[in-house]
N, CA, C and O atoms as a GROMACS GRO file, in nm:
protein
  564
    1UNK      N    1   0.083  -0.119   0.000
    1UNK     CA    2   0.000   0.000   0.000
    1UNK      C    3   0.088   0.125   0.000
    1UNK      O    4   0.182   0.139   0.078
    2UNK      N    5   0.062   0.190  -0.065
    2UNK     CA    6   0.102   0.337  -0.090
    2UNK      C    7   0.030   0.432  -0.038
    2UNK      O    8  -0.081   0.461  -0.083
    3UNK      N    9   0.113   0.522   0.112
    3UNK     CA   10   0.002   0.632   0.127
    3UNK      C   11   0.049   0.762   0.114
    3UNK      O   12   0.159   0.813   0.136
    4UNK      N   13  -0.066   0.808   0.069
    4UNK     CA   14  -0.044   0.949  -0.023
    4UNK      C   15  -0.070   1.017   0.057
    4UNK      O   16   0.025   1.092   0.081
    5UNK      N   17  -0.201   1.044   0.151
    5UNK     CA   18  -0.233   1.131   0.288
    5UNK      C   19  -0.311   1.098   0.379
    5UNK      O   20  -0.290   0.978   0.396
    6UNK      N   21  -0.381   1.129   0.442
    6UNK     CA   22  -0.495   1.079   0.514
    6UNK      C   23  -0.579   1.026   0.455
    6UNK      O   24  -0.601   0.912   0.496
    7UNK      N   25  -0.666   1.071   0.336
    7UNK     CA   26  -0.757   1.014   0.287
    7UNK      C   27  -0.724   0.922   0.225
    7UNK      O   28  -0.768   0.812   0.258
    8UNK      N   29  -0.626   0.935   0.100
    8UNK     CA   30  -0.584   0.780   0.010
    8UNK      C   31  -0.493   0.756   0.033
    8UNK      O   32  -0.393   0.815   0.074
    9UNK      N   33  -0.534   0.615  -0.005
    9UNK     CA   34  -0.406   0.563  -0.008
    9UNK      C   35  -0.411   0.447  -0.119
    9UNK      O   36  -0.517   0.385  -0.125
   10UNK      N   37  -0.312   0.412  -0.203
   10UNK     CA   38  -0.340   0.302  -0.324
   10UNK      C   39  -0.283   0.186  -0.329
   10UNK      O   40  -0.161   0.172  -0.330
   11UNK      N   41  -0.347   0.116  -0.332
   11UNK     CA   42  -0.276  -0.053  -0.341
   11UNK      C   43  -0.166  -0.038  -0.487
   11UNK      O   44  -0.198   0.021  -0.590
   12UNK      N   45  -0.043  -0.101  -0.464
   12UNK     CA   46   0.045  -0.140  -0.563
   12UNK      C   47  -0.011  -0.248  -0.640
   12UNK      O   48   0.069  -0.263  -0.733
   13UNK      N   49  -0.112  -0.339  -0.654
   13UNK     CA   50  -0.167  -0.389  -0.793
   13UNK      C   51  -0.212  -0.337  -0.903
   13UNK      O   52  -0.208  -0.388  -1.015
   14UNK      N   53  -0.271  -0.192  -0.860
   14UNK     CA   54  -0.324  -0.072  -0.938
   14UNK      C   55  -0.220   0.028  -1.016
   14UNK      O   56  -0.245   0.136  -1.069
   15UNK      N   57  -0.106  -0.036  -1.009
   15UNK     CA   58  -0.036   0.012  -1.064
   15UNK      C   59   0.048  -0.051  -1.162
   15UNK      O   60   0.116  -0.142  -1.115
   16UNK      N   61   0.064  -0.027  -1.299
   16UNK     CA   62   0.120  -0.093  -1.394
   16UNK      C   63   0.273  -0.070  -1.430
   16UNK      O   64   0.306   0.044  -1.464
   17UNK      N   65   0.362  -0.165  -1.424
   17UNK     CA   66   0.499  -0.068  -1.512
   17UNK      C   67   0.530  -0.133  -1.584
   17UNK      O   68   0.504  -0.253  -1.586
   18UNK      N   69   0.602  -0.066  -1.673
   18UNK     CA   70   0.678  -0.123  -1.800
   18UNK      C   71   0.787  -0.066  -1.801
   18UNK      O   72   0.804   0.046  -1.753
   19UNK      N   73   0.886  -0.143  -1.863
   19UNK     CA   74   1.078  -0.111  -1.874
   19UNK      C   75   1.108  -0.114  -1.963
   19UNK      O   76   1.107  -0.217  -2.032
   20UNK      N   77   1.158   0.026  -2.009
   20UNK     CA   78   1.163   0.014  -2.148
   20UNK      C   79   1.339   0.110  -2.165
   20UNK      O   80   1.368   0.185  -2.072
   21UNK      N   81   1.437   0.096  -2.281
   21UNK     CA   82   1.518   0.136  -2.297
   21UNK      C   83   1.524   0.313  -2.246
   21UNK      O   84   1.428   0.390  -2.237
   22UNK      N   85   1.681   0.343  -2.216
   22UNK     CA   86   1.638   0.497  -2.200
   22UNK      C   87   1.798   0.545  -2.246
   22UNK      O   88   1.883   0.459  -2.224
   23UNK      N   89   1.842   0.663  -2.303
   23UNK     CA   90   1.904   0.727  -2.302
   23UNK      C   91   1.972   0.782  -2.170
   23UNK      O   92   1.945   0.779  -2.050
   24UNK      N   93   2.066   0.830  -2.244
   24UNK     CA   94   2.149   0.918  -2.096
   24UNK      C   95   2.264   0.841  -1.988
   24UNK      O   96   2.292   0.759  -2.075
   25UNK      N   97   2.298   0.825  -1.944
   25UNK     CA   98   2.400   0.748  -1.873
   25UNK      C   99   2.389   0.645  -1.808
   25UNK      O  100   2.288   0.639  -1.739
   26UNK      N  101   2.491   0.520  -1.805
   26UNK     CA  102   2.492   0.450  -1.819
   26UNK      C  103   2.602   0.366  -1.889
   26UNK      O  104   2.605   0.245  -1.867
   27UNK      N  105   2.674   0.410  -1.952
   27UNK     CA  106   2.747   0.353  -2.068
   27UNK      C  107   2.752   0.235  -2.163
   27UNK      O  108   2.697   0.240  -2.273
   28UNK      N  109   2.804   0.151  -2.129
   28UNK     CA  110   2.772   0.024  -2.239
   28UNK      C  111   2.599  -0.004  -2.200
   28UNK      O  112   2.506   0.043  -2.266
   29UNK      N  113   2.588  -0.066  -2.114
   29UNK     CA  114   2.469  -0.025  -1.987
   29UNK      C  115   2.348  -0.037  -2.052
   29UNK      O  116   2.254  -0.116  -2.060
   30UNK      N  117   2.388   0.084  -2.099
   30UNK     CA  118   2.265   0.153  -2.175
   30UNK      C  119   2.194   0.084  -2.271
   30UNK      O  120   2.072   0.080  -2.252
   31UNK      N  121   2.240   0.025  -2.376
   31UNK     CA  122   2.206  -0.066  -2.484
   31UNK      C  123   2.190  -0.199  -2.466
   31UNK      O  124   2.128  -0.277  -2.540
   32UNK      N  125   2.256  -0.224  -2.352
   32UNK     CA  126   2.170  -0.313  -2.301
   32UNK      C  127   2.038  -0.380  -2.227
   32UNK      O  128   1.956  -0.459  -2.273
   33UNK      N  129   2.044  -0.324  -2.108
   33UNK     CA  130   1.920  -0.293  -1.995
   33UNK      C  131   1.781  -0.194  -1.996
   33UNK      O  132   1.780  -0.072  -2.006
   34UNK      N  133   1.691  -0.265  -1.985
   34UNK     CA  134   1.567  -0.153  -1.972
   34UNK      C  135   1.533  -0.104  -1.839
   34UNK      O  136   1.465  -0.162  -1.754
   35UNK      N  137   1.599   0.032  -1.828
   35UNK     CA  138   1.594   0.069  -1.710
   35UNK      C  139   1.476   0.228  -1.702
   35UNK      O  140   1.420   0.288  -1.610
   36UNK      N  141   1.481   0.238  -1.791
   36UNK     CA  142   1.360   0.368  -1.781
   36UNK      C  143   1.213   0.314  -1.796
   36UNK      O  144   1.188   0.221  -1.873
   37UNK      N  145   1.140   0.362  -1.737
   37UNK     CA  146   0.988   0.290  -1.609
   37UNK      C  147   0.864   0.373  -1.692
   37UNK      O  148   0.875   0.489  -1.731
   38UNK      N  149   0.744   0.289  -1.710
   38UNK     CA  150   0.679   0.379  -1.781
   38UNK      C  151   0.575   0.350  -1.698
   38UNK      O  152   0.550   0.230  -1.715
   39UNK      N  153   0.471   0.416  -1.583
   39UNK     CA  154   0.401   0.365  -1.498
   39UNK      C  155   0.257   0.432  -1.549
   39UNK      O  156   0.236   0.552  -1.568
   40UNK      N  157   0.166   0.322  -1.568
   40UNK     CA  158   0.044   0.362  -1.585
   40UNK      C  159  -0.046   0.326  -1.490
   40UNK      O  160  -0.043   0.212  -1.446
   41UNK      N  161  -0.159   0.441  -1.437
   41UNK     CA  162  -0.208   0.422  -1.373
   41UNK      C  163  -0.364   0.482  -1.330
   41UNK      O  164  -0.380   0.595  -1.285
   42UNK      N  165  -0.487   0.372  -1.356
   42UNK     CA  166  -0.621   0.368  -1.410
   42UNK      C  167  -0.673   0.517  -1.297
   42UNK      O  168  -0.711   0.508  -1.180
   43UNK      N  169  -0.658   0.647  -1.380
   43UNK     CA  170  -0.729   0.746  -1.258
   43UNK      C  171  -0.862   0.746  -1.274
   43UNK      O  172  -0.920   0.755  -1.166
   44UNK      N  173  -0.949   0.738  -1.388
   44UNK     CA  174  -1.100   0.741  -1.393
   44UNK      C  175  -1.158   0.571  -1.325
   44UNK      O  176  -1.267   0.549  -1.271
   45UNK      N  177  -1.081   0.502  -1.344
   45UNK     CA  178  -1.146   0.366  -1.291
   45UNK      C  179  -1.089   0.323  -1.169
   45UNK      O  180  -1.128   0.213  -1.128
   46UNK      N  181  -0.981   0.403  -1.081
   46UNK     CA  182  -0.919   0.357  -0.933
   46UNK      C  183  -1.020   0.358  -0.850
   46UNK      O  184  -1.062   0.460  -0.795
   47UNK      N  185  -1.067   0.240  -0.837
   47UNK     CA  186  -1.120   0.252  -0.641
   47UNK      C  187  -1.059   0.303  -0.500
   47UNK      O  188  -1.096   0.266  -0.389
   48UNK      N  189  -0.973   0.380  -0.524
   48UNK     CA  190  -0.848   0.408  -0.430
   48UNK      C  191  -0.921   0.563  -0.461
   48UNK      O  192  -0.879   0.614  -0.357
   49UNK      N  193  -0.970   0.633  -0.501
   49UNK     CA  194  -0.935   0.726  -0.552
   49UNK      C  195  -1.101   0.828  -0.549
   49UNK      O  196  -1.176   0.812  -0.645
   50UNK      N  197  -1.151   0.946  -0.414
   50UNK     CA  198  -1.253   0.934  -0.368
   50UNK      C  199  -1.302   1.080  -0.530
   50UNK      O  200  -1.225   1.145  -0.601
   51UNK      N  201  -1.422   1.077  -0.528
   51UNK     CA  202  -1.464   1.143  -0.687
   51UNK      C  203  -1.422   1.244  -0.692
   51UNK      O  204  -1.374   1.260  -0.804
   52UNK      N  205  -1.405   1.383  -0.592
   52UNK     CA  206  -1.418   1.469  -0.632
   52UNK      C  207  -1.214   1.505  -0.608
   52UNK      O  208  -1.173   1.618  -0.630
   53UNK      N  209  -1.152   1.433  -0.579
   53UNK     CA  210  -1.002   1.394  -0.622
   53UNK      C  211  -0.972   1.339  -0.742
   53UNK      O  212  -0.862   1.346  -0.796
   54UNK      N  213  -1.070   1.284  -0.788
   54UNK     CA  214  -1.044   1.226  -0.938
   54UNK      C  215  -1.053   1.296  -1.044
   54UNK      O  216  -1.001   1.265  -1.151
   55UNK      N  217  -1.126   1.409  -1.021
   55UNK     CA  218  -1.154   1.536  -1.105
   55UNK      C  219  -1.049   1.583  -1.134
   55UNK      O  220  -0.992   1.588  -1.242
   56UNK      N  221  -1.003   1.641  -0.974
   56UNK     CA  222  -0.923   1.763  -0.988
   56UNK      C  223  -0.781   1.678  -1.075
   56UNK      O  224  -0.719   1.728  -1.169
   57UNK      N  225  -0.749   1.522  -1.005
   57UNK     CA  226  -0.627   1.441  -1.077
   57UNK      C  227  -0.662   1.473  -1.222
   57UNK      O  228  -0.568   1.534  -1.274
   58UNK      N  229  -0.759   1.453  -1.302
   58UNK     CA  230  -0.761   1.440  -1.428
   58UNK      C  231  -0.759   1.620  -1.480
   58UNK      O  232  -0.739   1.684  -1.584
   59UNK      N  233  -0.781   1.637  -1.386
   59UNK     CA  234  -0.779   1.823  -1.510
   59UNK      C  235  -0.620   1.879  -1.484
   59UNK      O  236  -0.558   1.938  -1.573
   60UNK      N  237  -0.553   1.846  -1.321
   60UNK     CA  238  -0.382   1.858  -1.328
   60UNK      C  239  -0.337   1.760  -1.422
   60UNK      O  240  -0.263   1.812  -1.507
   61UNK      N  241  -0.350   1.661  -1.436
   61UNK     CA  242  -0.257   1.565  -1.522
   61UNK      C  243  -0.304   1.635  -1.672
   61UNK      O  244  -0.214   1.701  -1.724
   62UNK      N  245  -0.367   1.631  -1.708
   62UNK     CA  246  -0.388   1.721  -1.875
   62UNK      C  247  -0.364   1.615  -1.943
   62UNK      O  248  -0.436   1.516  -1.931
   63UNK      N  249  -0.222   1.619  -2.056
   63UNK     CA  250  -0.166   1.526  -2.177
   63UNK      C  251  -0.146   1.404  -2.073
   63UNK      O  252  -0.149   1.319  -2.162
   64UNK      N  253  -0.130   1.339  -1.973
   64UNK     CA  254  -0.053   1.270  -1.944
   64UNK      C  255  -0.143   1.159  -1.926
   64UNK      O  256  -0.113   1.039  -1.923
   65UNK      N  257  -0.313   1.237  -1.911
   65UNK     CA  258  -0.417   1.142  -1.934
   65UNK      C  259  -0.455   1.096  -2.036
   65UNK      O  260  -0.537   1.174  -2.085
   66UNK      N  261  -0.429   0.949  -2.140
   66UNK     CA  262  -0.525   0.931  -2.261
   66UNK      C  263  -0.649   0.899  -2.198
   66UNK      O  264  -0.691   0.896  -2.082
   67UNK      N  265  -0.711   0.865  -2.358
   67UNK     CA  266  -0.896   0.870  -2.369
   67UNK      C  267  -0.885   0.759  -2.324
   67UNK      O  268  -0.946   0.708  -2.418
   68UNK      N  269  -0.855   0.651  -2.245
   68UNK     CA  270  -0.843   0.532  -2.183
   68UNK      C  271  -0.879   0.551  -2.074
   68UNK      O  272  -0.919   0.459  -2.002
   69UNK      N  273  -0.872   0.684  -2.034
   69UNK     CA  274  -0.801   0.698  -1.853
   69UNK      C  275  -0.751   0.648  -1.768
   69UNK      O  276  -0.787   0.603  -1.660
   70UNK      N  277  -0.576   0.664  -1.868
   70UNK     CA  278  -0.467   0.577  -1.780
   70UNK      C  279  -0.368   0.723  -1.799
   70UNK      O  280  -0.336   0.794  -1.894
   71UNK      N  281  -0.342   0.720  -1.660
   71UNK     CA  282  -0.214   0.821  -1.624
   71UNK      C  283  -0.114   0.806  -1.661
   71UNK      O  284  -0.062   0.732  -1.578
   72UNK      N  285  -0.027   0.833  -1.755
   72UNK     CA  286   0.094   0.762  -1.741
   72UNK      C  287   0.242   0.892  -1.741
   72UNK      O  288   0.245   1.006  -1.788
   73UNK      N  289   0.342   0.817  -1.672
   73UNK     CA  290   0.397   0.900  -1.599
   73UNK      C  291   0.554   0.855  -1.649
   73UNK      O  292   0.599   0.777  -1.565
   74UNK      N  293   0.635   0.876  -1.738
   74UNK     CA  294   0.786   0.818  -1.724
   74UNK      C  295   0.856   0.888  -1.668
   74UNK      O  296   0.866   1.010  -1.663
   75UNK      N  297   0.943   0.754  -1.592
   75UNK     CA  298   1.065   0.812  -1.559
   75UNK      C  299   1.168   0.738  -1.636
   75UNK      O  300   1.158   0.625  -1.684
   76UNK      N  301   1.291   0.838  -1.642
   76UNK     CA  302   1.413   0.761  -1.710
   76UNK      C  303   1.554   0.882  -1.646
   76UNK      O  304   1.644   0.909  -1.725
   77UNK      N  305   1.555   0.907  -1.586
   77UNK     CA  306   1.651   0.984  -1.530
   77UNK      C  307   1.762   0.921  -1.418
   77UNK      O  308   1.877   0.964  -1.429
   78UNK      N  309   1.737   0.830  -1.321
   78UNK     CA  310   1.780   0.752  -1.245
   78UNK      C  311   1.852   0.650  -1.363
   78UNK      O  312   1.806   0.622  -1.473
   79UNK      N  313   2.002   0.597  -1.291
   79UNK     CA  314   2.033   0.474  -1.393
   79UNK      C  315   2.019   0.334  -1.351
   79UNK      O  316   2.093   0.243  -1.388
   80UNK      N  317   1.910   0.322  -1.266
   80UNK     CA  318   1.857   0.150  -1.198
   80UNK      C  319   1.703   0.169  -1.215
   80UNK      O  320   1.628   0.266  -1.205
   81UNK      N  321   1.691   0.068  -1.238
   81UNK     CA  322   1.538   0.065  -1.252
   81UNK      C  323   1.477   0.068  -1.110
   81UNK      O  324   1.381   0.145  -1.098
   82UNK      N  325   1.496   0.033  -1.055
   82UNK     CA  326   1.445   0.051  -0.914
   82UNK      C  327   1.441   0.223  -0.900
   82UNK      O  328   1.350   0.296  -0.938
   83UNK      N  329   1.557   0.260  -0.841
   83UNK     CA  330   1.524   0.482  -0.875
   83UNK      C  331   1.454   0.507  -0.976
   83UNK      O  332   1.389   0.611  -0.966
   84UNK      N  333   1.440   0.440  -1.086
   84UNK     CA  334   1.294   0.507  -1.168
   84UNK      C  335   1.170   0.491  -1.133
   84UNK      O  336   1.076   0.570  -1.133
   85UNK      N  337   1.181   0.344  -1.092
   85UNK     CA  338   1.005   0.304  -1.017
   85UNK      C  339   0.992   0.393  -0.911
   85UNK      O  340   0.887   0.453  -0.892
   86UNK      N  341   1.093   0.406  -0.837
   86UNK     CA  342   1.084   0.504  -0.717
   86UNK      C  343   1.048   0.652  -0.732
   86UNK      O  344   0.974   0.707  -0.652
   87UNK      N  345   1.111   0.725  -0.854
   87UNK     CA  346   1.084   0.819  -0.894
   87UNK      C  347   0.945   0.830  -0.965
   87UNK      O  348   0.874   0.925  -0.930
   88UNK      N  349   0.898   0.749  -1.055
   88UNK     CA  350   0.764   0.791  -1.090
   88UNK      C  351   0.646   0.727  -1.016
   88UNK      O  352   0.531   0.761  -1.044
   89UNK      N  353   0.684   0.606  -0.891
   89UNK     CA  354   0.604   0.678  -0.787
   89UNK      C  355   0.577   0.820  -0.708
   89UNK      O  356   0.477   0.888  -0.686
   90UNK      N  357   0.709   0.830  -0.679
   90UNK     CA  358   0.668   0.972  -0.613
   90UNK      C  359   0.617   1.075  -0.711
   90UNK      O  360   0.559   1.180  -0.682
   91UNK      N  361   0.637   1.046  -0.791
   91UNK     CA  362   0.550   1.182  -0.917
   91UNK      C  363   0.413   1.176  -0.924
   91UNK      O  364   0.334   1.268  -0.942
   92UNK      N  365   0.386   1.017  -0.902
   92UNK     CA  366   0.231   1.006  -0.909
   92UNK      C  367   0.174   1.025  -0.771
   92UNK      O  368   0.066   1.084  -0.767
   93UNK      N  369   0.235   0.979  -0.639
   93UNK     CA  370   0.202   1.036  -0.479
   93UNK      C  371   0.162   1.241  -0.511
   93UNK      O  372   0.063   1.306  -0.479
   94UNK      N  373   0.272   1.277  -0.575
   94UNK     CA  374   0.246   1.416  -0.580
   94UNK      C  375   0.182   1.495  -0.662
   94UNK      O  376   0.191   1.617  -0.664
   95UNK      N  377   0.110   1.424  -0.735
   95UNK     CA  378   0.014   1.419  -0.806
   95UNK      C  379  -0.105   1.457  -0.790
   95UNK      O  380  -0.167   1.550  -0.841
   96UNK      N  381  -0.150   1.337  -0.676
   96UNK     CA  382  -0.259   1.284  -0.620
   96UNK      C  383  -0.239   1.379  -0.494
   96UNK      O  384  -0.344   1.423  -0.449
   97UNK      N  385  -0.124   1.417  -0.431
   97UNK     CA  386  -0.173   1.511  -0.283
   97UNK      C  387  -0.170   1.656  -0.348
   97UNK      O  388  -0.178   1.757  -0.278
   98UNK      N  389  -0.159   1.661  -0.478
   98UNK     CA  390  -0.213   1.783  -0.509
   98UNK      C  391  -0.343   1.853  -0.549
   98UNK      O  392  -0.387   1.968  -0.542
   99UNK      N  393  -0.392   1.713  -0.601
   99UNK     CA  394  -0.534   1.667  -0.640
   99UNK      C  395  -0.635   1.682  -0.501
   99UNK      O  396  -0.752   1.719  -0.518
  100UNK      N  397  -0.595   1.658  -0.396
  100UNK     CA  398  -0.663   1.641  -0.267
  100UNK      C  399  -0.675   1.735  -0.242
  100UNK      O  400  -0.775   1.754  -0.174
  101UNK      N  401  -0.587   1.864  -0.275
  101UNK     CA  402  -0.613   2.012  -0.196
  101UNK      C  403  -0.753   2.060  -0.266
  101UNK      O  404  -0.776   2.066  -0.386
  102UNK      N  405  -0.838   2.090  -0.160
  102UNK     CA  406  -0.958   2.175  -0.212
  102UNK      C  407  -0.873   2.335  -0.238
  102UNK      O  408  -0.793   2.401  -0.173
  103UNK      N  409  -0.977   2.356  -0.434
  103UNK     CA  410  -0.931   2.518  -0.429
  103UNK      C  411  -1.011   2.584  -0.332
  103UNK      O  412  -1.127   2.551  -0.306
  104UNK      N  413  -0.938   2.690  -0.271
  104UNK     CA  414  -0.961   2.815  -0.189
  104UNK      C  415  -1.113   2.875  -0.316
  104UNK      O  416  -1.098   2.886  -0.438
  105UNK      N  417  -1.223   2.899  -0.250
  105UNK     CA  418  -1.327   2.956  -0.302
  105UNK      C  419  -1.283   3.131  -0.301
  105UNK      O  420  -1.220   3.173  -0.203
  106UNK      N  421  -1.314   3.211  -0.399
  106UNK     CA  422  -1.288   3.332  -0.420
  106UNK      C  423  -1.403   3.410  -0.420
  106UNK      O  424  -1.490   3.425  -0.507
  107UNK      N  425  -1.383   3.474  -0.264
  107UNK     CA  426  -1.526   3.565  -0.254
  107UNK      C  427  -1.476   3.692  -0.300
  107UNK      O  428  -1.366   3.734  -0.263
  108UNK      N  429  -1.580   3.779  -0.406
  108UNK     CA  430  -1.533   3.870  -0.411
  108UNK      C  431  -1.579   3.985  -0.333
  108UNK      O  432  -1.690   3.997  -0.280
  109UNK      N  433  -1.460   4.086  -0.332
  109UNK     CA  434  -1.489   4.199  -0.208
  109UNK      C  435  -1.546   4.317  -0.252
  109UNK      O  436  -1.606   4.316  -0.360
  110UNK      N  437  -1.537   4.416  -0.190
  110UNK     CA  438  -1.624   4.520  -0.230
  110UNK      C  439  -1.520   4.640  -0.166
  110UNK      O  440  -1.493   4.642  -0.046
  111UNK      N  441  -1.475   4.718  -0.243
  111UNK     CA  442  -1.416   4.863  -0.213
  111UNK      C  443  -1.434   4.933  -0.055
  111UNK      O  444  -1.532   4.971   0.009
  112UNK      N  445  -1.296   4.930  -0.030
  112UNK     CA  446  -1.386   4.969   0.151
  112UNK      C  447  -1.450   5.150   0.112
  112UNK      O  448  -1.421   5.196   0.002
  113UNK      N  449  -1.514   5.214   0.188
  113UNK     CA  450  -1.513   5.339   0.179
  113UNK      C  451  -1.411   5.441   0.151
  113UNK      O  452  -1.429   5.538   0.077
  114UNK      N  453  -1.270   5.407   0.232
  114UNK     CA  454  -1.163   5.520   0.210
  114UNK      C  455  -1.126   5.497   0.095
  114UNK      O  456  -1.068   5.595   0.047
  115UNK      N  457  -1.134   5.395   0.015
  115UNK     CA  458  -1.038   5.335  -0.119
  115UNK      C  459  -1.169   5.444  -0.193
  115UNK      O  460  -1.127   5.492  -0.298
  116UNK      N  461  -1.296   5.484  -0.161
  116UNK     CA  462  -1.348   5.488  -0.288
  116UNK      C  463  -1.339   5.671  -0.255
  116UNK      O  464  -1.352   5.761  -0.338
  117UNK      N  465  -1.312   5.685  -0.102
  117UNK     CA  466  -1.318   5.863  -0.085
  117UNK      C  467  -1.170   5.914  -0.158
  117UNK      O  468  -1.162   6.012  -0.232
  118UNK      N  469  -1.062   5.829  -0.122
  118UNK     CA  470  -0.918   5.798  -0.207
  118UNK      C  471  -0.927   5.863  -0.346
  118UNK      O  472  -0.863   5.959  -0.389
  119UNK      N  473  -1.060   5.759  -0.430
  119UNK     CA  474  -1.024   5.751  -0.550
  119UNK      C  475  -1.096   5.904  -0.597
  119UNK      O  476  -1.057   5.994  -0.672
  120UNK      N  477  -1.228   5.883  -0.510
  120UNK     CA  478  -1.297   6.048  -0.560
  120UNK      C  479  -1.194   6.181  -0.555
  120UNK      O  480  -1.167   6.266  -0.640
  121UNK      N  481  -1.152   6.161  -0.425
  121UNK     CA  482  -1.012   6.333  -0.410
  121UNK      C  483  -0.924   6.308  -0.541
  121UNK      O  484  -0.900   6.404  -0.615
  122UNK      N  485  -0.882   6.199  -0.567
  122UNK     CA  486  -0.753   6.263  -0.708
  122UNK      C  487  -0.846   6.273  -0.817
  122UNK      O  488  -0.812   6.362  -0.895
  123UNK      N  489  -0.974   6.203  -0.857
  123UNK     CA  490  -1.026   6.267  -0.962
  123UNK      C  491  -1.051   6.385  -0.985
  123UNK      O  492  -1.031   6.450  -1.087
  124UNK      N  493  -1.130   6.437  -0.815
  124UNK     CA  494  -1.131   6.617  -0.804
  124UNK      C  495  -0.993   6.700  -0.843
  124UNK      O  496  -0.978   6.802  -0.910
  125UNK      N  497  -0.906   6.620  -0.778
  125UNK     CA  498  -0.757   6.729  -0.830
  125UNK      C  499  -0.693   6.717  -0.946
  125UNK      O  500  -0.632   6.801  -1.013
  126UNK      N  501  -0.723   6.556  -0.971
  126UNK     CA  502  -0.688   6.592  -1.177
  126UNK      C  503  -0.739   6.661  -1.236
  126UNK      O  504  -0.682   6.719  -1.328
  127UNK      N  505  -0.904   6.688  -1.194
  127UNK     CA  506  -1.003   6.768  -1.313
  127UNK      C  507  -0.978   6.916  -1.278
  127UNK      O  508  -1.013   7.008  -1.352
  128UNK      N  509  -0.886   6.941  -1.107
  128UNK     CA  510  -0.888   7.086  -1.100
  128UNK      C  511  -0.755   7.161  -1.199
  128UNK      O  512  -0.746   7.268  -1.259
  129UNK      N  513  -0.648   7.026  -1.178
  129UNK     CA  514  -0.508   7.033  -1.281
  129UNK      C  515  -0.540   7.064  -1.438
  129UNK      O  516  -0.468   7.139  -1.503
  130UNK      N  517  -0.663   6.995  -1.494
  130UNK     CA  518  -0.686   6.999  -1.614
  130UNK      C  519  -0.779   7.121  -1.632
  130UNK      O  520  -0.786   7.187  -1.735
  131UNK      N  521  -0.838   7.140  -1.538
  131UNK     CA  522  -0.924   7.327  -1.549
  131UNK      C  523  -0.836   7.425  -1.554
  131UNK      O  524  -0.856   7.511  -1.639
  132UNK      N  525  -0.736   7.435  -1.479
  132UNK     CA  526  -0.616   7.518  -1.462
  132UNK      C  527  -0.564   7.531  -1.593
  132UNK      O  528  -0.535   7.647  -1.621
  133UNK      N  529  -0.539   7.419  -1.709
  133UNK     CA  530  -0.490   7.424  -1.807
  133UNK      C  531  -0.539   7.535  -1.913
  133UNK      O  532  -0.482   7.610  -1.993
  134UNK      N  533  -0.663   7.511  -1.876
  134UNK     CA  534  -0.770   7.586  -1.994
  134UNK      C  535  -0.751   7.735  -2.024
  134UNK      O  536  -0.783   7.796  -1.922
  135UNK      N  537  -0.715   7.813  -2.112
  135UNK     CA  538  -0.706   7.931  -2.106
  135UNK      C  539  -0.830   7.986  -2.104
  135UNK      O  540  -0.932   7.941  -2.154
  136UNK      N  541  -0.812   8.110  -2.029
  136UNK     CA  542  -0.958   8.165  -2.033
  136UNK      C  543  -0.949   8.328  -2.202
  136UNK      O  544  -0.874   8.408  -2.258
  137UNK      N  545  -1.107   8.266  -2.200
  137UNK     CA  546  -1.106   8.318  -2.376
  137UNK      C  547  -1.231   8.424  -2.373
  137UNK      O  548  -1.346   8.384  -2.360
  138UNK      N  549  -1.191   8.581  -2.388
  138UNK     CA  550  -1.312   8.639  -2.389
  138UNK      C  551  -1.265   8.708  -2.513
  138UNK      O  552  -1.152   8.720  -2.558
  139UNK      N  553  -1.416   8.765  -2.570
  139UNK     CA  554  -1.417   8.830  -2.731
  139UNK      C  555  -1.369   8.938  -2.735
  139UNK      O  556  -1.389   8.985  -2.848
  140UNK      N  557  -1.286   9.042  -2.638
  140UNK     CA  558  -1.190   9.159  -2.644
  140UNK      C  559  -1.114   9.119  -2.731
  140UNK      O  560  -1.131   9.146  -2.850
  141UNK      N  561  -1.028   9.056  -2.689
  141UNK     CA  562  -0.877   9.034  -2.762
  141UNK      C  563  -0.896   9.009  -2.898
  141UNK      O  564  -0.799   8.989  -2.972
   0.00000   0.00000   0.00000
């Protein structure tokens, strides 16, 4: 079992990997061994996974969700396969405890009084700056 926070937590059967070749270091290594991890993992169909967390998982993950609704997540940066499984677990743990945060609701506010007595005085003194400008024009001249 994998726990992500208080609320979930996910059984490791629910989770798929595959090993597949990877670039980057390693040396001979490399062309040989499948050490970069490709972990898929069912977010619209997890029973691990309570609804209104499944939402928010699928609208953060974006591209990473196909029309399948399987998450999938590579790693290939680590040079053992084990630090990759390890690594794109924790990508998918942080995933999911990001998914758990409820957004902050946005009430909107209302102008206190001084902000709006504030805004009235400099309009009065711009429009007295811009009266000042005006030449005064009588039909003598």
């Amino acid at each position: 079992m994998i726990v992500v926070n208080g609320r979930v937590t996910i059984d490791e059967a629910e989770l798929d990997f595959e090993f597949i070749r990877a670039g980057g270091p390693g040396g001979q290594n490399v062309n040989k061994v499948s050490t970069a991890v490709r972990l898929r993992f069912d977010a619209k169909g997890s029973p691990s996974l309570p609804e209104d967390i499944r939402r928010r998982l699928i609208g953060i993950a974006g591209k990473r969700i196909g029309a399948d609704g399987f998450l999938t997540i590579h790693a290939r940066a680590k040079r053992t396969q084990e630090g990759n499984r390890r690594e794109a677990i924790e990508r998918l743990v942080e995933l999911i405890d990001q998914a758990s945060e409820r957004p902050k609701i946005r009430r909107p506010s209302k102008p206190t009084l001084a902000s709006k007595a504030r805004r009235l005085e400099s309009k009065r003194r711009r429009g007295e700056t811009k009266a000042g400008r005006r030449g005064r024009f009588n039909g003598d001249d």
